[in-house]
N, C-alpha and C positions, 0 to 999 in steps of 0.2 A: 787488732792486727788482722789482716788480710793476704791470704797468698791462694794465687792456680799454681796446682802442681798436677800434672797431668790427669788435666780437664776437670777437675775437681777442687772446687772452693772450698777454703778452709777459712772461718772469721769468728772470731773468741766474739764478738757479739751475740752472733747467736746456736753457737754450740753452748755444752754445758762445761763449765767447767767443775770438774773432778778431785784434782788436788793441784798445789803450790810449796814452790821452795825457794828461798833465797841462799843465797850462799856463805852467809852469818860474816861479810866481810861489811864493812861501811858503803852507805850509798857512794860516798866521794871519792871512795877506795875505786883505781884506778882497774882492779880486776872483778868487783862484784858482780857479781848477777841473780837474776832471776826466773824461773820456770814454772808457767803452768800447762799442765796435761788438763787436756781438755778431748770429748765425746760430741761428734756431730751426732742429730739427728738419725743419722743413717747409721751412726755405729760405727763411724770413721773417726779413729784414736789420732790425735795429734800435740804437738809440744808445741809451743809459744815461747820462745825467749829472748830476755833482752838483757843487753851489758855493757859495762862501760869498757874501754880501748882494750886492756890486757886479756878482757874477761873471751869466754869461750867463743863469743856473740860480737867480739870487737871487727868492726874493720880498717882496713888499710889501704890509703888512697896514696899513692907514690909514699912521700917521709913523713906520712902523718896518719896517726891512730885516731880511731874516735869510736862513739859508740855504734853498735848496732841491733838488730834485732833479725830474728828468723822463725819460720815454720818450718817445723820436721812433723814427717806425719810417720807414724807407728802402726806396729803390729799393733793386734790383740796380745800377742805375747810379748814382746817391749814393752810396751802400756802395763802390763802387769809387772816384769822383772824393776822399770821404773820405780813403780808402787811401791815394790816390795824394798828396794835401792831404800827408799826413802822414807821408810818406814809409815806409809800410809795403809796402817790396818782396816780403817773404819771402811776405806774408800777399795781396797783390798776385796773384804768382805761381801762390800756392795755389788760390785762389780766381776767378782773372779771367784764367789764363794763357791761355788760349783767345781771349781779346780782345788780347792784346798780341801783338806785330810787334817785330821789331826793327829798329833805325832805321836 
């Protein structure tokens, strides 16, 4: 997936991808989805997603739903509140271990 978002290419080819979530409903399920957070080169955090009609990612062309997909690009701090959303420690650790304390 590919997107400019102001003047800045974002393409899950060749950034890293980081961590991945699906939404634990069925592929055929009319609302699933899926996300991955993904690390350009340059340190630029972004999200990749895609979903069938109902899902967050669905779109709407006059009286008809269907899937779609999108780039949202993130903070450093989204990128981590994400992580932590979604319980990715390892990737957490990797990436933000410098911001974490132990409690």
């Amino acid at each position: 997936m590919r997107a400019v978002i102001e003047g800045k290419r974002y393409d899950t080819e060749t950034a890293t991808e980081v961590a991945s979530i699906e939404n634990g409903h069925n592929l055929s399920d009319f609302s699933y989805f899926t996300e991955e957070l993904y690390i350009t080169k340059r340190g630029n955090w972004f999200l990749a997603g895609w979903g069938n009609a109902t899902s967050p990612y669905g779109t709407v062309s006059g009286n008809t739903r269907g899937s779609g997909e999108r780039v949202t690009v993130l903070s450093p701090a989204e990128a981590q509140e994400w992580l932590e959303e979604h319980g990715k420690v390892d990737a957490l650790e990797m990436y933000f271990g410098e911001l974490i304390e132990d409690a």
